[in-house]
Backbone bond lengths (Angstrom), bond angles and torsions (degrees), N, CA, C in turn:
res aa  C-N    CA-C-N  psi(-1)  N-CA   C-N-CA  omega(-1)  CA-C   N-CA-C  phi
1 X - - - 1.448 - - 1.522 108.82 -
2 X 1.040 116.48 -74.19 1.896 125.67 159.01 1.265 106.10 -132.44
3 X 1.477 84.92 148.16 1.586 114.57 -166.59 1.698 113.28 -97.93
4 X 1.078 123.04 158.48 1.500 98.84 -166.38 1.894 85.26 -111.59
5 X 1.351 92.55 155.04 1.272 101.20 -171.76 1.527 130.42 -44.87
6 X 1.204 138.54 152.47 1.388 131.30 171.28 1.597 109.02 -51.94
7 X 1.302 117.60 146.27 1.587 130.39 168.65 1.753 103.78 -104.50
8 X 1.174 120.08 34.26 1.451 102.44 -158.66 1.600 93.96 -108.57
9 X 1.301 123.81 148.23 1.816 126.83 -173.23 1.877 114.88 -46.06
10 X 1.503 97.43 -16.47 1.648 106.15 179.96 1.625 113.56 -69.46
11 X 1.333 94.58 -53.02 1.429 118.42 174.81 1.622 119.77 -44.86
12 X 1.738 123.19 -43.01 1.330 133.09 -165.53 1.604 97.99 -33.55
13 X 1.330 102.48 -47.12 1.829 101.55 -142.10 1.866 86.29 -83.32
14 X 1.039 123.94 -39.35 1.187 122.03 -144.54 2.322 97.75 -72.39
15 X 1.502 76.45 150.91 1.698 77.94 178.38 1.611 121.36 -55.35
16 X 0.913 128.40 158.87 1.398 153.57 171.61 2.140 97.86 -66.20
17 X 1.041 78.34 127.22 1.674 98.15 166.29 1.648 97.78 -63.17
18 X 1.920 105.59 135.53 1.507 110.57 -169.03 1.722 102.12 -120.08
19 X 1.350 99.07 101.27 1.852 105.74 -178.50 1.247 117.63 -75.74
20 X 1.544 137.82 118.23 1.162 99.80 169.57 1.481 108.91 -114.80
21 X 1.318 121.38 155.52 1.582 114.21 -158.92 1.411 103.79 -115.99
22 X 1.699 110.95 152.06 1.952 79.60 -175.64 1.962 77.45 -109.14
23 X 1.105 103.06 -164.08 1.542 105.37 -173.36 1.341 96.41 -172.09
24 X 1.697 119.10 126.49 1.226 130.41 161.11 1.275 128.35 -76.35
25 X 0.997 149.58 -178.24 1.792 152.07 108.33 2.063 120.91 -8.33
26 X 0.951 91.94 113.43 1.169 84.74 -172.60 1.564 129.41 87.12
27 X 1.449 110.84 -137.65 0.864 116.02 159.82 1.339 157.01 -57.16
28 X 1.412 116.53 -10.73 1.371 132.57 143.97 1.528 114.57 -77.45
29 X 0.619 130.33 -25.80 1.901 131.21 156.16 1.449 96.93 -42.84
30 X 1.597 118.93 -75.40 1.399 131.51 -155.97 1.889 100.45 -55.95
31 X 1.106 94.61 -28.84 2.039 100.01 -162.21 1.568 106.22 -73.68
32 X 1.600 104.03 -50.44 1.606 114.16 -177.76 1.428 111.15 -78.61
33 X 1.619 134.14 -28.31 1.342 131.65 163.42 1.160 110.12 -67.08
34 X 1.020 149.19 -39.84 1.662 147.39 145.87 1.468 117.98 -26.59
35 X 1.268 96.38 -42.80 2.015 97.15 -176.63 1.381 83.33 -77.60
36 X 1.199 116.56 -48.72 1.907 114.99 -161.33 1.641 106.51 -36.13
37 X 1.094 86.76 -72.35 2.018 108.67 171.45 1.473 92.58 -36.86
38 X 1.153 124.10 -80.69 1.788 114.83 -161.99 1.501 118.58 -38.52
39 X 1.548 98.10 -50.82 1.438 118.04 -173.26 1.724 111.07 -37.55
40 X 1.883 94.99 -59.38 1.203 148.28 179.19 1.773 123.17 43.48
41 X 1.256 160.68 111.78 1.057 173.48 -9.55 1.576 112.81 -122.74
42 X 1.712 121.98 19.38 1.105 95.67 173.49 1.509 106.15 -110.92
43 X 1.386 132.53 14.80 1.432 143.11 137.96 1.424 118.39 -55.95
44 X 1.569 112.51 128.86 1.410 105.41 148.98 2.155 105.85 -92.15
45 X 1.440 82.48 143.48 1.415 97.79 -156.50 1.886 103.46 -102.13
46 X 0.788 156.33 138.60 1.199 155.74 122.23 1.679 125.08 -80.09
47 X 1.160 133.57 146.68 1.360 138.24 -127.04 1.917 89.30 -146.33
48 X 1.663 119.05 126.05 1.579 115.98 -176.46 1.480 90.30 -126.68
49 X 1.532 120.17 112.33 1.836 86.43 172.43 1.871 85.34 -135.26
50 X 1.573 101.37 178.56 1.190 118.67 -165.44 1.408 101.12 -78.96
51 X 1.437 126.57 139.64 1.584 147.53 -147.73 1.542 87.75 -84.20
52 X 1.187 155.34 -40.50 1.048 129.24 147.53 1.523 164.22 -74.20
53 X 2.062 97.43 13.43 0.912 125.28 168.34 1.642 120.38 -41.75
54 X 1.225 147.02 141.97 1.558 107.39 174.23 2.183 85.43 -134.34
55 X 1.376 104.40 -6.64 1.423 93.79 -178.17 1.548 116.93 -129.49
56 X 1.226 112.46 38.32 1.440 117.56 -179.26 1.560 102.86 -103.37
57 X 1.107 109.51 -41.52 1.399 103.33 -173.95 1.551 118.89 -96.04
58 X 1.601 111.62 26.78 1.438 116.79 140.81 1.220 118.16 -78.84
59 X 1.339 127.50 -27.08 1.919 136.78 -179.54 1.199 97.59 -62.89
60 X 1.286 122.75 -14.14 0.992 95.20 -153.44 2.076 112.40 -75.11
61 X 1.201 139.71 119.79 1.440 136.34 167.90 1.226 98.80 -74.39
62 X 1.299 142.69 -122.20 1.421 150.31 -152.74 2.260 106.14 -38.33
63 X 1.018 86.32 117.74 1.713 96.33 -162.32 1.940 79.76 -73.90
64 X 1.888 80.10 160.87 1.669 89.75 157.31 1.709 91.94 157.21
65 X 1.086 109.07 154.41 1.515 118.47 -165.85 2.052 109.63 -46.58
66 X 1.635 101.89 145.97 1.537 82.93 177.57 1.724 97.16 -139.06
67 X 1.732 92.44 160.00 1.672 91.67 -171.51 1.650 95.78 -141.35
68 X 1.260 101.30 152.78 1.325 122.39 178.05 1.276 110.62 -100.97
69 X 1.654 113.98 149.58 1.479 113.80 161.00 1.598 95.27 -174.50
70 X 1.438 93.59 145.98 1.451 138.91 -153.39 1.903 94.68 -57.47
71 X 0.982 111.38 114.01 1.768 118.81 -153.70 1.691 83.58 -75.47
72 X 1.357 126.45 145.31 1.880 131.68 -168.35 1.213 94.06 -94.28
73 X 1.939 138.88 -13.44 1.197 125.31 -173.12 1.401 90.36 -164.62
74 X 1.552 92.24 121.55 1.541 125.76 -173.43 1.475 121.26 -98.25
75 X 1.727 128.25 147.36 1.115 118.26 178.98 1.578 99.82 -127.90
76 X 1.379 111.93 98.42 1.407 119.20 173.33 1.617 123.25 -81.75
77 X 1.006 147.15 166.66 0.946 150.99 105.03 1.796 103.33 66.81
78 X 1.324 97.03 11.98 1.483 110.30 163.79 1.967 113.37 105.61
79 X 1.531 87.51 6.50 1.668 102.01 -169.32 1.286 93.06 -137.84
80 X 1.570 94.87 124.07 1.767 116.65 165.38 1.665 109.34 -79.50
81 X 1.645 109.92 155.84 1.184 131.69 160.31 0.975 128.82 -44.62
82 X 1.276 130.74 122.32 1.372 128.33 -172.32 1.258 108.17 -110.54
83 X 1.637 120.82 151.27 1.873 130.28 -125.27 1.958 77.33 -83.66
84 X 1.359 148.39 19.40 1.270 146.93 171.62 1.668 87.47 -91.63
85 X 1.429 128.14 -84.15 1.192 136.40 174.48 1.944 127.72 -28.76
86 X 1.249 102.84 -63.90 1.661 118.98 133.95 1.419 123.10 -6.21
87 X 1.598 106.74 -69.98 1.768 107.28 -153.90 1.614 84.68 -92.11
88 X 1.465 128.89 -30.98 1.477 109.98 173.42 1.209 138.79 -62.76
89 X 1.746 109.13 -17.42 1.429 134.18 -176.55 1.501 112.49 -78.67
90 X 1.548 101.88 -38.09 1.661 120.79 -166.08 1.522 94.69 -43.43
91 X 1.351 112.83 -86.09 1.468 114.14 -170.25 1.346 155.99 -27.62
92 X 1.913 97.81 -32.95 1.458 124.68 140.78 1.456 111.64 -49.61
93 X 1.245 117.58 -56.42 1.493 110.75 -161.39 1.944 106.69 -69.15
94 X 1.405 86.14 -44.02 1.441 88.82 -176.99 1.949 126.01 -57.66
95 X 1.247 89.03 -21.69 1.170 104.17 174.25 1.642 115.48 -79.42
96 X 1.080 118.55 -47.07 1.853 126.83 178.75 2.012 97.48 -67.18
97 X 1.429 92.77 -41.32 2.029 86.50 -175.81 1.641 104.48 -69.87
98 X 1.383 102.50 -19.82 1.591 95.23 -178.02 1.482 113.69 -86.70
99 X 1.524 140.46 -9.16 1.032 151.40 169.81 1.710 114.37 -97.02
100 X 1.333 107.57 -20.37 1.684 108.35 -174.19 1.855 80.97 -83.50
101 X 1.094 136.47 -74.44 1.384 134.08 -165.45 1.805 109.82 -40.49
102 X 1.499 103.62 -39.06 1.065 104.73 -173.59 1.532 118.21 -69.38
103 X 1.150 97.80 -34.88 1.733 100.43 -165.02 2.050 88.70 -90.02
104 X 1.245 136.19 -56.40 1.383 134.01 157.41 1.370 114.47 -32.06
105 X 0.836 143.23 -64.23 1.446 160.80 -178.86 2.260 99.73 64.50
106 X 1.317 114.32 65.50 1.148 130.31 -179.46 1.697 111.73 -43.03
107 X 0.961 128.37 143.33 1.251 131.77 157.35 1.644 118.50 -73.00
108 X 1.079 108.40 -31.80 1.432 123.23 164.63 1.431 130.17 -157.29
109 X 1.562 125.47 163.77 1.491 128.63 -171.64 1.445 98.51 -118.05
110 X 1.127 123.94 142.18 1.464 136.11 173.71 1.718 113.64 -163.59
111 X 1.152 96.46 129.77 1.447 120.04 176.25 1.861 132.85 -153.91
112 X 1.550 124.19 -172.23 0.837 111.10 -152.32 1.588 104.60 -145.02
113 X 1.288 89.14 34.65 1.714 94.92 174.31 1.688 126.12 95.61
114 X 1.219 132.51 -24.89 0.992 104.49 148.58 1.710 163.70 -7.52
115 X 1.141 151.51 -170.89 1.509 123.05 -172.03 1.636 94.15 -125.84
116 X 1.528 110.59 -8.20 1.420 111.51 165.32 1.380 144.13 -73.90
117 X 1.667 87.62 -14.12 1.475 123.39 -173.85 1.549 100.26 -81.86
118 X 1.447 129.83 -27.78 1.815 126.18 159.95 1.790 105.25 -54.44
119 X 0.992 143.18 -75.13 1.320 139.54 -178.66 1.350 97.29 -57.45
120 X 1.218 155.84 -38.36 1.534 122.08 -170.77 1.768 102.02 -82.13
121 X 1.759 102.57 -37.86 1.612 88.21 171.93 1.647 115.02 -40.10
122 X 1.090 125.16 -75.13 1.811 149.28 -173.81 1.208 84.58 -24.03
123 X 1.631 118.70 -75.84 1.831 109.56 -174.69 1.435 117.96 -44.42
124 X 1.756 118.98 -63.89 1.131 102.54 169.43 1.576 151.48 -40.79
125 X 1.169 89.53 -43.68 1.187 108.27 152.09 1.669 135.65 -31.13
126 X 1.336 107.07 -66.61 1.313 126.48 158.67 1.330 135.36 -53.27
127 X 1.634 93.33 -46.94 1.702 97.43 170.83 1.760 112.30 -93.17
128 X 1.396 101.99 14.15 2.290 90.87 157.25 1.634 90.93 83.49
129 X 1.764 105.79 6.85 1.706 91.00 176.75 1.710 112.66 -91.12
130 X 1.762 120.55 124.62 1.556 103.61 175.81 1.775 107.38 -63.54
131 X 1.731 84.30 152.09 1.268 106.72 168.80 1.509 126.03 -123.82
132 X 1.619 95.34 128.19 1.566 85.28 -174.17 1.718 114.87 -113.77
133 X 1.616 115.80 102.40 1.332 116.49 -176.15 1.692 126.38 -75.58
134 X 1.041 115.28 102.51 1.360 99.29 169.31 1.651 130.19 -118.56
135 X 1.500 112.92 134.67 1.489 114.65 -157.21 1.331 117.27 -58.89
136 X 1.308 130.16 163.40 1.440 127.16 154.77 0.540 148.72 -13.07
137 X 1.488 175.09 -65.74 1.607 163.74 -45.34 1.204 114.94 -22.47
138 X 1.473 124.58 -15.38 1.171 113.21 -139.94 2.091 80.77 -117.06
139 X 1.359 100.77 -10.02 1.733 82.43 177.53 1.493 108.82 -103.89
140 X 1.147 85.92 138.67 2.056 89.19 -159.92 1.900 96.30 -103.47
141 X 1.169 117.08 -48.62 1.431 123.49 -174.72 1.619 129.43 -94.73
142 X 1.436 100.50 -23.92 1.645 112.42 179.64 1.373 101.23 -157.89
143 X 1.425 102.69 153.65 1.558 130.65 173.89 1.520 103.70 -42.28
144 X 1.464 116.68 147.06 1.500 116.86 172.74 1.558 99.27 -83.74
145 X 1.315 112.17 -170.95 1.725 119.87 -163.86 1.902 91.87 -80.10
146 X 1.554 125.28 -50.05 1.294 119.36 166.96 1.396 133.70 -58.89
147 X 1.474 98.25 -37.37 1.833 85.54 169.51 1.517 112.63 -84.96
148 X 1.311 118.35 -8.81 1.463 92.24 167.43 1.661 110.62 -70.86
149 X 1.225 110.16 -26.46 1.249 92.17 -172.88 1.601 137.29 -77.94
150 X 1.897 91.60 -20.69 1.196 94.07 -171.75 1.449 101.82 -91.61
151 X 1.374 125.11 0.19 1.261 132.97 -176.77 1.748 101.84 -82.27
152 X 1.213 109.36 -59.29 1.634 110.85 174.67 0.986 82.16 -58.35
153 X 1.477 144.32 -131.37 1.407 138.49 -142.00 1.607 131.97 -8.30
154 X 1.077 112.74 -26.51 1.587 113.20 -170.17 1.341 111.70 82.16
155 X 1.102 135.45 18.76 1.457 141.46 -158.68 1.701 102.51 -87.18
156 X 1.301 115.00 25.93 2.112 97.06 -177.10 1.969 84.01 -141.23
157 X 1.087 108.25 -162.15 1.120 158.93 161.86 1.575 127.27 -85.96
158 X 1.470 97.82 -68.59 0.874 119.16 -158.54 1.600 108.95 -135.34
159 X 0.936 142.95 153.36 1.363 138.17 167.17 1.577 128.44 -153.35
160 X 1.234 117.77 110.29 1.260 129.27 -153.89 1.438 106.96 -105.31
161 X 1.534 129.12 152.25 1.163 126.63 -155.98 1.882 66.79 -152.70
162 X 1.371 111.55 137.61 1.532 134.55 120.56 1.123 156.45 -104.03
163 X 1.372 107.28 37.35 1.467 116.92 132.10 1.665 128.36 -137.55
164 X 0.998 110.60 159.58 1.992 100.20 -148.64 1.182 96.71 -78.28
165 X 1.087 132.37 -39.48 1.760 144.08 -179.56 1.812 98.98 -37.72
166 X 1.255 102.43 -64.95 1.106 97.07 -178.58 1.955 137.74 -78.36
167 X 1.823 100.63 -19.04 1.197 84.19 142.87 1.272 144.65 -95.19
168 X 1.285 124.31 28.91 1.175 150.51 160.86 1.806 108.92 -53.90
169 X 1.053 95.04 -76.19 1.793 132.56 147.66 1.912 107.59 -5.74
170 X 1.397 106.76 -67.07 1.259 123.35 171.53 0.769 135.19 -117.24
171 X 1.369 138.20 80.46 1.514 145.64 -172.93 1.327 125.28 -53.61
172 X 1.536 125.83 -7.32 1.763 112.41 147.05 1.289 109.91 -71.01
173 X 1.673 125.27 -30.78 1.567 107.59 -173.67 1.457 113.19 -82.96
174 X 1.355 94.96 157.13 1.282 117.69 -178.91 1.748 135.59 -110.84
175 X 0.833 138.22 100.56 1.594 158.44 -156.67 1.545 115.98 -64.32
176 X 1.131 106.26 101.01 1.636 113.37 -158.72 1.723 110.92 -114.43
177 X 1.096 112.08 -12.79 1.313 111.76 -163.29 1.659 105.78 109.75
178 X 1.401 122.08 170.99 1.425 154.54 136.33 1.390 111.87 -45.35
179 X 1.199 115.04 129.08 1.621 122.90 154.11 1.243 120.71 -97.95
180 X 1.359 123.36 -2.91 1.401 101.11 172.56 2.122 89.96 -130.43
């Protein structure tokens, strides 16, 4: 999936590979800080989480700059956003993911499903940055509402499914194991 950087005397000077991770609420926090840890300190890391997150980015161990933006599909009060609410949100977001990449300029995008993770794909996308998507844990039988989309779209690189059943299901994704 990623490779950890060369150790070889050529390499010393040269910059550090620049991750940037997006991170949800919950359980997508727990999935991508887990890879973080695996990955573990020879990334410089940058950190994307949803503007009303208020406790993800205490988990955070491996430091590195963090940015908020306005999540395009919300779960209130026990009721999700509907694609009216959604397509008005998009543009904000798309706009902050298109300036966080820009001013970061990442070596790569990776995340774990969230609905914030559609606008940073689109940027990445755009700006020639790979993206590496990988699904939930938590969807055992069908695509979540973001990876279908970014999956129909073409929006990754790469696309990772954890559990095999289901990349079975979709033959661009690819079957990596569990992260947690």
């Amino acid at each position: 999936m990623l490779e950890k950087p060369s150790t070889e005397s050529s390499s010393e000077h040269a910059p550090r590979p620049r991750v940037l991770v997006v991170l949800g609420a919950g359980g997508h926090t727990r999935q991508m800080l887990r890879l973080v840890d695996l990955l573990g300190s020879d990334y410089d890391y940058i950190y994307v989480l949803p503007d009303y997150d208020q406790i993800s980015a205490n988990k955070i161990r491996i430091p590195g700059p963090v940015y908020r933006i306005k999540q395009p599909r919300e779960k209130k009060h026990g009721r999700t956003d509907g694609p009216l609410q959604v397509m008005m949100k998009m543009p904000g977001a798309l706009k902050t993911a298109w300036d966080i990449l820009g001013r970061e300029r990442p070596d790569l995008v990776i995340g774990a499903g969230p609905s914030l993770q559609i606008p940073i794909a689109i940027a990445a996308k755009l700006r020639g940055v790979p993206h590496i998507f990988i699904e939930t844990a938590s969807k055992i039988e069908f695509l979540s509402f973001t990876a279908r989309i970014i999956y129909r779209l073409r929006l990754y690189d790469r696309f990772y499914e954890q559990w095999e059943s289901l990349a079975e299901m979709y033959p661009r994704a690819r079957y990596a194991g569990r992260l947690l």
